[in-house]
ZAMAR-887102 format. One record per residue (C-alpha): residue number from 1; residue in three letters; x, y, z. Coordinates in steps of 0.1 Angstrom, whole numbers, plus 5000, padded with zeros to 4 digits. Each point is the difference from the previous one (the first is absolute). Layout:
<sites>
+-------+------+------+------+------+
| rovex | nunu |   xx |   yy |   zz |
+-------+------+------+------+------+
|   NUM |  ALA |    X |    Y |    Z |
...
+-------+------+------+------+------+
</sites>
This chain:
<sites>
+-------+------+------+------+------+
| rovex | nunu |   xx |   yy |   zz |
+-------+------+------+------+------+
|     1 |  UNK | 8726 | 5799 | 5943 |
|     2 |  UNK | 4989 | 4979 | 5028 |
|     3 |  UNK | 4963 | 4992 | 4999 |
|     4 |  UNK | 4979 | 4978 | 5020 |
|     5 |  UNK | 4984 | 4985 | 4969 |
|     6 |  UNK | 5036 | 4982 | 4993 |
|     7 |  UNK | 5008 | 4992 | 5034 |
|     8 |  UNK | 4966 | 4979 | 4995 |
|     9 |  UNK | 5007 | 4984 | 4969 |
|    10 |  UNK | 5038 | 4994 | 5014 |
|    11 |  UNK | 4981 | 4981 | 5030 |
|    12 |  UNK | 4979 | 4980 | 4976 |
|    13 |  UNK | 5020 | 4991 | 4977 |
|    14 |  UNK | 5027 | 4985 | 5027 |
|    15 |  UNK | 4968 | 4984 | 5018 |
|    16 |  UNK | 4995 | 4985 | 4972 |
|    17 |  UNK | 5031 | 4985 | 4991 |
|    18 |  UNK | 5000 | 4989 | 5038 |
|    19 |  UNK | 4975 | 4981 | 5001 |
|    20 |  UNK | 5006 | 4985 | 4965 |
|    21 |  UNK | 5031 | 4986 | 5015 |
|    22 |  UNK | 4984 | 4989 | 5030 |
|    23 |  UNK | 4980 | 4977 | 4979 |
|    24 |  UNK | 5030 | 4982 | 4989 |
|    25 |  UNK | 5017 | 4996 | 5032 |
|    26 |  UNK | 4967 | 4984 | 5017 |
|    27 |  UNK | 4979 | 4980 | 4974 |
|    28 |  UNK | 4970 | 4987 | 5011 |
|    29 |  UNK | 4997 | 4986 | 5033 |
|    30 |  UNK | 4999 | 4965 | 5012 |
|    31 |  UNK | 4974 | 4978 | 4994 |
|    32 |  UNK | 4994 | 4974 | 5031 |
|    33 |  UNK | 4981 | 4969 | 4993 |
|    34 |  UNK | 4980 | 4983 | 5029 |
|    35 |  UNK | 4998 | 4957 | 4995 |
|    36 |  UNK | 4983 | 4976 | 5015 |
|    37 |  UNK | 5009 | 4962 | 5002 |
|    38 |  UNK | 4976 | 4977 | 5014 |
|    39 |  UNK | 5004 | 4960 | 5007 |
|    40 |  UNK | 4969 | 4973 | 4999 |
|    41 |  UNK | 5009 | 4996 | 5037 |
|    42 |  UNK | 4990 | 5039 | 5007 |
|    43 |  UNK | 5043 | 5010 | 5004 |
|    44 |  UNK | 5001 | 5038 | 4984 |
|    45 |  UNK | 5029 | 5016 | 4991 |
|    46 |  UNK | 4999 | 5038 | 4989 |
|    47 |  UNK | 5026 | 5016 | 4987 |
|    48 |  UNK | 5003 | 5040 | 4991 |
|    49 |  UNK | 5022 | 5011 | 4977 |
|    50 |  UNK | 5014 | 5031 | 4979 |
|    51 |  UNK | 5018 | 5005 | 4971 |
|    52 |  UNK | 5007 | 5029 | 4976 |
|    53 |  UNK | 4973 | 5009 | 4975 |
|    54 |  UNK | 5025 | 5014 | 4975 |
|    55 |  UNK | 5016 | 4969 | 4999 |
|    56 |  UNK | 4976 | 4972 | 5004 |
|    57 |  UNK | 5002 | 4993 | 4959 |
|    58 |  UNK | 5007 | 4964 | 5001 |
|    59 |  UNK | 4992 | 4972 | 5029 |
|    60 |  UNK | 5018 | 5006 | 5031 |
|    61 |  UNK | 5024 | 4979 | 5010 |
|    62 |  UNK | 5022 | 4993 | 5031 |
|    63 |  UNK | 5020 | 4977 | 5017 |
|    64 |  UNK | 5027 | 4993 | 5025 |
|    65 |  UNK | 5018 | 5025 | 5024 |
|    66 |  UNK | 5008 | 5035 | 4990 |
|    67 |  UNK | 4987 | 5032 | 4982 |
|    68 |  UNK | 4965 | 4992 | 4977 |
|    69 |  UNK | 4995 | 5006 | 4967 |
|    70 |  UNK | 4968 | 5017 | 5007 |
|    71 |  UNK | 4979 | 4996 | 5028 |
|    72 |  UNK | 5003 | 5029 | 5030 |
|    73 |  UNK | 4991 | 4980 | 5027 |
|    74 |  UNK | 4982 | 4966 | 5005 |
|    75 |  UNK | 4981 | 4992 | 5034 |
|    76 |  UNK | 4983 | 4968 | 5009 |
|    77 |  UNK | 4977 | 4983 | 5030 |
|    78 |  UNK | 4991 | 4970 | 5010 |
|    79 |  UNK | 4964 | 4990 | 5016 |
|    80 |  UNK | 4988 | 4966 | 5015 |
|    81 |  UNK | 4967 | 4984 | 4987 |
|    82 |  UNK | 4984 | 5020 | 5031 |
|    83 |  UNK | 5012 | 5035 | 4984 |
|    84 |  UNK | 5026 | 5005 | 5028 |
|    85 |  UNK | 5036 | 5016 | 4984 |
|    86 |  UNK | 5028 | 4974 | 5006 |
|    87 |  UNK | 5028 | 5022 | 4982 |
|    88 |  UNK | 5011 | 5030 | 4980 |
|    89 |  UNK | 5031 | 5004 | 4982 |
|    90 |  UNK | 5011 | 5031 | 4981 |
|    91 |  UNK | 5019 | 4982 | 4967 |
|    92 |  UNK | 5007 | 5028 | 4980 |
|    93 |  UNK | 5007 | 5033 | 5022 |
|    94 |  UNK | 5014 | 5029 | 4978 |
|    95 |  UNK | 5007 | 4980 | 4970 |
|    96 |  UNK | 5020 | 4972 | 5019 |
|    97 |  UNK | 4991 | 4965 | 5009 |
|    98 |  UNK | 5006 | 4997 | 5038 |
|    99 |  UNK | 5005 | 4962 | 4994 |
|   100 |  UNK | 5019 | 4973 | 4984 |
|   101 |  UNK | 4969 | 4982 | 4986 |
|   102 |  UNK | 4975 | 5019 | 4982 |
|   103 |  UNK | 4982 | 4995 | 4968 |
|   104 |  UNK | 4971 | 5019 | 4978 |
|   105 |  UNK | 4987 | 5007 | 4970 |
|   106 |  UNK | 4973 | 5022 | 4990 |
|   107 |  UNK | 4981 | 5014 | 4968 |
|   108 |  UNK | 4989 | 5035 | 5008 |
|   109 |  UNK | 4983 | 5000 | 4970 |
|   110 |  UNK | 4975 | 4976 | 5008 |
|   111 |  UNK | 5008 | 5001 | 5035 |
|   112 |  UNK | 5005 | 4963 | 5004 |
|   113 |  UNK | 5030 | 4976 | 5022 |
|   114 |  UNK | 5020 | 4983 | 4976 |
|   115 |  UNK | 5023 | 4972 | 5004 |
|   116 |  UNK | 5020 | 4992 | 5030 |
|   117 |  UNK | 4995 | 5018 | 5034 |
|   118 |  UNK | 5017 | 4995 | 5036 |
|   119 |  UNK | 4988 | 5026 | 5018 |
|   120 |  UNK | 5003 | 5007 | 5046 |
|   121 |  UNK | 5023 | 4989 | 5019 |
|   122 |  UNK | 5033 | 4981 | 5001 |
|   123 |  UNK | 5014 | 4994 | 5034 |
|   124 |  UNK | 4989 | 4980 | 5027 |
|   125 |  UNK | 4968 | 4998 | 5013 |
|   126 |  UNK | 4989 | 5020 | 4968 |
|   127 |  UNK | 4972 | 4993 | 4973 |
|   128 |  UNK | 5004 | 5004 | 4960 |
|   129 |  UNK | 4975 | 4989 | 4969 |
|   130 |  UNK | 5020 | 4983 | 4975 |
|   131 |  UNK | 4993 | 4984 | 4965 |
|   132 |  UNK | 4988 | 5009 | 4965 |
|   133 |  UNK | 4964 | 5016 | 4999 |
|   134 |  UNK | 4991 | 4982 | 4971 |
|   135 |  UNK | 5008 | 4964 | 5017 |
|   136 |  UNK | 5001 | 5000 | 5036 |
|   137 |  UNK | 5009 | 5021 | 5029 |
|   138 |  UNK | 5011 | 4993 | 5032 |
|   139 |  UNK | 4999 | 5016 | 5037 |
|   140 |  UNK | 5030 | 4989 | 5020 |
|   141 |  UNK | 5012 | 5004 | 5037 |
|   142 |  UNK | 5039 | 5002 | 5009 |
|   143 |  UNK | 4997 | 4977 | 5030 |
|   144 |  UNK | 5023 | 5012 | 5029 |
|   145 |  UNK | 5023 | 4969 | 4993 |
|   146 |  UNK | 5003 | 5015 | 4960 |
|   147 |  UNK | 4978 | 4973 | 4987 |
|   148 |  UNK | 4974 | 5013 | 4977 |
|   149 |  UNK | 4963 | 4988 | 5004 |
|   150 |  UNK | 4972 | 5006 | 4975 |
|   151 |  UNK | 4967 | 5015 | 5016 |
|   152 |  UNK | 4982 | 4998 | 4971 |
|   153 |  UNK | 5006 | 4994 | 4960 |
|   154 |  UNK | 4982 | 4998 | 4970 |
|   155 |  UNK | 4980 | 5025 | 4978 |
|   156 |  UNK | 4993 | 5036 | 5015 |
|   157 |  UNK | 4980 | 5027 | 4982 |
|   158 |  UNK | 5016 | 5034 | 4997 |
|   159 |  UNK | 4976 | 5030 | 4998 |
|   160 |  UNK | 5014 | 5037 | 4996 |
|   161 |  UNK | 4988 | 5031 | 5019 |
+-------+------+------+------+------+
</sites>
């Protein structure tokens, strides 16, 4: 006998198991991090990135060309001691690093840089910051001839957002 009582129940119960599913399909969203790299000389770099929170366990680490192992997407600028934006590059777009060079490590834990970075640009005319965090880092130029010159080195302070 068809009642509306079990046509209710039916609905719950299959909205329940719905949704249970749902929750295994989509974890928790991303979480995006916000950085801020400053140079004695008044040079800032800032860099916004996101990675999964589900899987941000361990430090994150990525390198080279090709799919990551977990950050979403990594964007970072560029500004002049006068606060004036030089460059942007998008590194990591959809889990893939849109360049040959590219470095970084990250503890989500703590939120803190590790390591080795090389983060911007590539080609010529372009910008990147290169160098371990710990030691020194450097903010290079691709001259148009492909030379490389340094506009500024040494120790840079890293804040998070």
């Amino acid at each position: 006998m068809f009642t509306y009582q079990n046509l209710a129940v039916k609905l719950i119960v299959t909205w329940v198991i719905v949704l249970t599913n749902l929750c295994w399909v989509f974890p928790a969203g991303a979480t995006t991090e916000q950085l801020q790299i400053n140079s004695d000389h008044g040079y800032r770099v800032t860099t916004a990135f996101s990675y999964d929170e589900a899987d941000s366990s361990g430090a994150i680490a990525e390198q080279g060309k090709g799919g990551t192992n977990k950050v979403n997407s990594l964007t970072v600028s560029f500004y002049d001691p006068a606060g004036v934006m030089v460059a942007s590059y998008d590194n990591i777009v959809d889990g893939m690093v849109q360049g040959n060079y590219f470095e970084f490590h990250y503890d989500p834990i703590n939120h803190k840089v590790l390591g080795e970075i090389d983060l911007g640009g590539e080609s010529e005319g372009e910008i990147y910051l290169k160098g371990n965090i710990n030691q020194e880092l450097s903010l290079i130029k691709i001259e148009s001839s492909g030379e490389e010159s340094t506009l500024d080195s040494g120790n840079w302070s890293i804040t998070s957002n």
